[in-house]
C-alpha positions, 0 to 999 in steps of 0.5 A: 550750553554752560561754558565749561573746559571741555567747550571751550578746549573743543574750539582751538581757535579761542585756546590759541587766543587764550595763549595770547592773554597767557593762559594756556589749558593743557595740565601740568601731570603732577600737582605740587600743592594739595587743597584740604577737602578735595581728593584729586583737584582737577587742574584746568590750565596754567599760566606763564608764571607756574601757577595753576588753575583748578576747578573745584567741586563747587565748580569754583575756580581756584588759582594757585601761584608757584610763589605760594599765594593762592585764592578762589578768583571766580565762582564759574568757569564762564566768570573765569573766562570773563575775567581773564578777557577783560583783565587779563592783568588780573593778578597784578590787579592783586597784587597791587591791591594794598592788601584787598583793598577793593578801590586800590584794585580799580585804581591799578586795573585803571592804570593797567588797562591804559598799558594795554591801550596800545596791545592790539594782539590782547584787544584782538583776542579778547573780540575774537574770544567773545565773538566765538564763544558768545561770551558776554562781556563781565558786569564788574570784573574787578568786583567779582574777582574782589569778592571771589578773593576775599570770600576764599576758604580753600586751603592750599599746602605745600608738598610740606603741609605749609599753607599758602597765603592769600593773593590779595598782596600789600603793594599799591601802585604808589609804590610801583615808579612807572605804575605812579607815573602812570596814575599821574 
């Protein structure tokens, strides 16, 4: 059976889990962006942040930041749940990413990983949602989210019609202290 959120909110246990890697499926009630094309975006979760996750009709998942940036980041849910277990630092991979630069993103998911040596909490969730929902662990995480980035044409609109921009943004770790030192 595919992974979809219906299978996957029907197992508490890896929605507890998913918290744990800042993901959380319960839907915020209003939208405060629209998306041209779609009539009624189906919004899946949320992150820490305020930014939501939205299926679209092509089944593609869509993140929206509550600071205006916005991309497809999986081409299926299972891809999303994949990425967000393996990188759950997915969106600083972007935003340290030079401005889509698909080496600096491995360069920072390097550096990021190497944070999360010492996490248990996160390297427990991410067994424990593998091993409940039999998910395969993702080829290439940080190509796909490249590729899924890059290739984004949705478009995203402010309650005042402007649009968002893209979430590939133009820090490198270089230019973060603690992520150079890091990197070292």
């Amino acid at each position: 059976m595919p992974l979809t959120p219906e299978v996957l909110t029907a197992q508490g246990e890896v929605v507890a889990w998913l918290r744990s890697l800042d993901v959380s499926f319960a839907a915020e009630e209003e939208l405060w962006f629209t998306i041209d094309g779609v009539e009624s975006p189906r919004q899946i979760g949320s992150d820490g942040s305020g930014g939501a996750f939205v299926l679209l009709p092509s089944r593609n998942v869509l993140y929206v930041s509550s600071e205006g940036r916005t991309g497809i980041i999986a081409g299926t849910f299972e891809t999303f749940v994949q990425l967000i277990v393996a990188r759950p630092y997915w969106l600083d991979i972007l935003k340290f990413s030079a401005g889509g630069d698909l080496a600096e993103m491995r360069r920072a998911a390097d550096v990021l990983e190497a944070a999360l040596d010492d996490e248990d909490e996160v390297n427990e969730a991410r067994g424990e949602i593998r091993g409940a929902l039999d998910l395969p662990e993702a080829d290439d995480p940080i190509g796909a989210l490249y590729e899924a980035v890059a290739t984004s044409d949705a478009i995203v609109r402010a309650t005042d019609g402007s649009p968002f921009t893209t979430l590939f943004n133009r820090f490198s770790i270089d230019t973060n202290p603690m992520l150079r030192n890091a990197a070292a």
